[in-house]
C-alpha positions as CSV (number, residue, x, y, z in Angstrom):
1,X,168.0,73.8,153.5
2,X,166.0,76.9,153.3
3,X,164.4,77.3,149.7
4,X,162.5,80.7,150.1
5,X,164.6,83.5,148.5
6,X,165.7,86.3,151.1
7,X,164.6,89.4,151.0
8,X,167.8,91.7,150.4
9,X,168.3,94.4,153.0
10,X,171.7,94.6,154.0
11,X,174.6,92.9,151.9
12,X,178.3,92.2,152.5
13,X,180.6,93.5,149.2
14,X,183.9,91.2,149.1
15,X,186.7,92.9,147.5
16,X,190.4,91.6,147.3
17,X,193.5,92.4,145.6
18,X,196.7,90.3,145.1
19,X,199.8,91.9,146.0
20,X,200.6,91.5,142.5
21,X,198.1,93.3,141.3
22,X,197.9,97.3,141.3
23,X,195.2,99.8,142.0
24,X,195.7,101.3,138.5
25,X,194.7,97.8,136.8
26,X,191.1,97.8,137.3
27,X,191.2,95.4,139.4
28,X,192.3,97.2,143.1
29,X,189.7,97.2,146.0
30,X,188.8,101.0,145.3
31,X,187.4,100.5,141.9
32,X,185.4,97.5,143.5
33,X,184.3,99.0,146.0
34,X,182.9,101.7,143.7
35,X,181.3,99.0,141.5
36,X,179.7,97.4,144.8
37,X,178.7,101.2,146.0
38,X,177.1,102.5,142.9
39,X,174.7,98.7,143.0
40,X,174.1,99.2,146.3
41,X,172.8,102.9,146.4
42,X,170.7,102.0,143.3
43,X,169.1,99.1,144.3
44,X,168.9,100.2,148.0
45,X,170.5,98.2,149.9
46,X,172.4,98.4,153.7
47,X,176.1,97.9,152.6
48,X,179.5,97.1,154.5
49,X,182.6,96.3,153.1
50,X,184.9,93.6,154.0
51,X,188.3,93.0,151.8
52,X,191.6,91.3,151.2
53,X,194.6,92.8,150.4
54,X,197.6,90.7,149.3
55,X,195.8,87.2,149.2
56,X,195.5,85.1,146.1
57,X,192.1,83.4,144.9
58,X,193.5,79.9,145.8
59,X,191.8,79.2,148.3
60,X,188.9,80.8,151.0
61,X,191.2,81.1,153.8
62,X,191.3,84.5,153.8
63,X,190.1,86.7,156.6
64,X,188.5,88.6,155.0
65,X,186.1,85.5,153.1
66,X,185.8,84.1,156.8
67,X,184.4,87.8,158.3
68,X,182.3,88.1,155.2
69,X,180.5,84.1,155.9
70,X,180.6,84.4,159.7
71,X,178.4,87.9,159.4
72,X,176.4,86.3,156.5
73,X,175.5,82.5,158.4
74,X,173.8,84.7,161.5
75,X,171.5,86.2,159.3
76,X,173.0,89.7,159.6
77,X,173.1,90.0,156.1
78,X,171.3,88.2,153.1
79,X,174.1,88.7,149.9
80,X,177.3,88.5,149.3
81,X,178.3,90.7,146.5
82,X,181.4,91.0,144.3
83,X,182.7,92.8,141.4
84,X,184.0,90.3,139.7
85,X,183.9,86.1,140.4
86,X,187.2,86.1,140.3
87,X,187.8,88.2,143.4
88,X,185.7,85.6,145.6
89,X,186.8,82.2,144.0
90,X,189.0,81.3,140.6
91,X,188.0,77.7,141.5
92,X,184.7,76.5,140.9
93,X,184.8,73.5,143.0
94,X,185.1,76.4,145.9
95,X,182.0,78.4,144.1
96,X,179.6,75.0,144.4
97,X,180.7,74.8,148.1
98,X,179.9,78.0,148.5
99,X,176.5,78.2,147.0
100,X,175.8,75.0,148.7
101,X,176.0,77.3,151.8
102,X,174.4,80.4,150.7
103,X,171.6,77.9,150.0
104,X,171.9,76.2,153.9
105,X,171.6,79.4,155.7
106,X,169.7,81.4,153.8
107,X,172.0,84.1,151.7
108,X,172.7,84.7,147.8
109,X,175.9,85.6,145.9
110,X,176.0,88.0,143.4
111,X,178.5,88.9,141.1
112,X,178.2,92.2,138.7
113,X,180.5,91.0,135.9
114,X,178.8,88.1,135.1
115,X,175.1,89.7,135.9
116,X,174.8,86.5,138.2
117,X,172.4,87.4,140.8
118,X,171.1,84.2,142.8
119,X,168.1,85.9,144.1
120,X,166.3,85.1,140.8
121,X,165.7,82.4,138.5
122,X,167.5,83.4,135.6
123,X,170.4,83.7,138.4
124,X,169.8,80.7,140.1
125,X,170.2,79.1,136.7
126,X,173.2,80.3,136.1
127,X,174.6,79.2,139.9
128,X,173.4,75.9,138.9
129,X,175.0,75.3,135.7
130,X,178.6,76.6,137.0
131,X,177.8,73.9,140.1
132,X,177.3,71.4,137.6
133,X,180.5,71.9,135.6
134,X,182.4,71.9,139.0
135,X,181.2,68.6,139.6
136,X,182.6,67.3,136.5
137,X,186.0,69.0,137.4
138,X,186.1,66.9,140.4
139,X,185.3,64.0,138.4
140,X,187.8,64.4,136.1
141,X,190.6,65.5,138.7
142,X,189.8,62.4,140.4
143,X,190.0,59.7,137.1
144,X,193.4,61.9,136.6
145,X,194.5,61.1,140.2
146,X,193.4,57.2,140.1
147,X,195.4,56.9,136.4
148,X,198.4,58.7,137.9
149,X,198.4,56.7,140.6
150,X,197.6,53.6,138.5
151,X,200.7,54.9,136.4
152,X,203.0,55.3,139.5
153,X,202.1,51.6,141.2
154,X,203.0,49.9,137.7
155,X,206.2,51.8,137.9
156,X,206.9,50.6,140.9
157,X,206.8,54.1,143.2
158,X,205.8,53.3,146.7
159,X,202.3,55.8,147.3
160,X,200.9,57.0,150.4
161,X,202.2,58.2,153.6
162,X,201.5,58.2,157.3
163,X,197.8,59.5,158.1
164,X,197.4,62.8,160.3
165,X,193.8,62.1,160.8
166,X,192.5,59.3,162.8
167,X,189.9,56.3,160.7
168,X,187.4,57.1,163.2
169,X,187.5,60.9,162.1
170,X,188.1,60.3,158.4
171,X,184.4,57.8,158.3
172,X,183.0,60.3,160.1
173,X,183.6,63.5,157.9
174,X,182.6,60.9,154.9
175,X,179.3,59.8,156.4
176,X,178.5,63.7,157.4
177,X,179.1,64.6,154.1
178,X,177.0,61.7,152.6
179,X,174.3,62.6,154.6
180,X,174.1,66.2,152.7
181,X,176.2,67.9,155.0
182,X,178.4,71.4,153.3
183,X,182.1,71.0,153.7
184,X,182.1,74.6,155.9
185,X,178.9,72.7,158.3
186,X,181.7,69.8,159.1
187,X,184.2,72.4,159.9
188,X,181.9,74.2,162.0
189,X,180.7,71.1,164.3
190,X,184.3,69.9,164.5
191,X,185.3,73.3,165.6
192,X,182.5,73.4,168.0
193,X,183.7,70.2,169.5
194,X,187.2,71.5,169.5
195,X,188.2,68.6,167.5
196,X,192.2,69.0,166.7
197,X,192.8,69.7,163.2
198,X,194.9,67.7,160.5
199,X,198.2,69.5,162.0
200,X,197.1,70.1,165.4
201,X,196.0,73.4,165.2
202,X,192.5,74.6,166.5
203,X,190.5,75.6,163.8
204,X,189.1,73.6,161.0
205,X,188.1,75.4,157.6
206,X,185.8,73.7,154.4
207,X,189.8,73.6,152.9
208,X,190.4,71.5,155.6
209,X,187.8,69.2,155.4
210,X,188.3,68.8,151.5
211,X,191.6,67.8,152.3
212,X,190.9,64.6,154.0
213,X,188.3,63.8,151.8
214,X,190.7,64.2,148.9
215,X,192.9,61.4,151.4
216,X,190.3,59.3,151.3
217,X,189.7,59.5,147.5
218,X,193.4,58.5,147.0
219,X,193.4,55.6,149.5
220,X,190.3,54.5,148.0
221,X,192.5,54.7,144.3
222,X,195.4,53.0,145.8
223,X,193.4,49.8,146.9
C-alpha cells in the first residue's frame, strides 16, 4: 500500500447524469464539468474529462468509472475528482472500496460538495470516517440477512440455490481478500488469468467479486 501522498499534476473529473435527470437541474454533466474546470484552472492542475450519461449510481459498472480507474491505476493521473459524491457512488460500501484502491495505487478522490479532498489530513479524516460508517452498513445488512434468513428456515422456506462459482474459486477470492487484498485487485488477477466469470462471461468487476462474497456470507448464515 503506498502511504506517501501524490503530488497532484494531472486529474481525471467524473461526471454522470441519469437519464432521469435533466441539464437544467443542476445536476447535468455541463454544470459539472464547469465545477471540475473552474478547480482545476485554479489550483493548476492537467484535467481530462470522462463521464456517464444515462447510468444510475447503483453500481461502478459504468464505462465511464472503469476508463476513469484504468487511466488512474497506471499512474497517469493522481485524483479523481467529482462535483458531487453522489455522481461517483450513492453507496458507501462502494466509496470504502474505492478509497481502499486510491490508497493501493497511489491516487486520491476529491469531491467539491463535501470539501473532501484526500490529499490532506483533514480530508483523509473525513475518507476515514465515511469508511468506517460503511463498515457498519455491511454489518448491519449482514445481521439483517442472517435474521431474515433465520425467519425464513423457521418458516419452513427452502434457501439457497445451485452455485455458479466453483468451492475452489469461492476459498480462494475469501483467502485473497483476508490477506488485504481490494475487491477491484481480485477482479484484476482473475481477469488476468482469464478466469470465467459467475455467468460465463470474460470480465470480472469488484461488483462481481462482492457478489460471491455476499454468497458466501449467506451460506455461512444458512449453516
Amino acid at each position: 500500500m503506498k502511504n506517501e501522498k501524490p503530488v497532484i499534476k494531472r486529474v481525471i473529473g467524473y461526471v454522470r447524469v441519469s437519464t432521469a435527470e435533466q441539464d437544467v437541474s443542476g445536476l447535468g454533466c455541463n454544470a459539472q464539468s464547469k465545477a471540475i474546470s473552474s478547480e482545476a484552472e485554479g489550483r493548476g492542475w492537467e484535467l481530462d474529462i470522462v463521464e456517464d450519461r444515462g447510468f444510475s449510481a447503483s453500481s461502478l459498472n459504468r464505462p465511464g468509472v472503469q476508463q476513469a480507474l484504468a487511466i488512474l491505476s497506471v499512474g497517469e493521473a493522481q485524483a479523481l475528482v467529482v462535483a458531487k459524491l453522489d455522481r461517483l457512488s450513492r453507496s458507501l460500501l462502494d466509496f470504502a472500496g474505492l478509497m481502499e484502491r486510491a490508497q493501493e495505487e497511489g491516487w486520491v478522490i476529491i469531491a467539491l460538495d463535501l470539501g473532501l479532498d484526500m490529499s490532506t489530513p483533514s480530508g483523509e479524516l473525513m475518507g476515514n470516517v465515511m469508511a468506517s460508517f460503511a463498515l457498519y452498513e455491511r454489518r448491519l445488512i449482514g445481521q439483517r440477512t442472517r435474521d431474515a434468513l433465520a425467519a425464513a428456515r423457521a418458516g419452513g422456506t427452502r434457501l439457497g440455490g445451485p452455485r455458479l462459482v466453483s468451492d475452489v474459486l469461492r476459498a480462494r477470492i475469501v483467502a485473497l481478500k483476508d490477506e488485504g487484498a481490494t475487491l477491484q485487485s481480485i477482479a484484476d488477477t482473475f481477469n488476468e488469468e482469464q478466469v470465467p466469470t459467475v455467468k460465463g462471461g470474460a470480465k470480472w468487476y469488484a461488483s462481481t467479486v462482492r457478489a460471491v462474497l455476499r454468497s458466501v456470507e449467506i451460506d455461512e448464515a444458512m449453516a
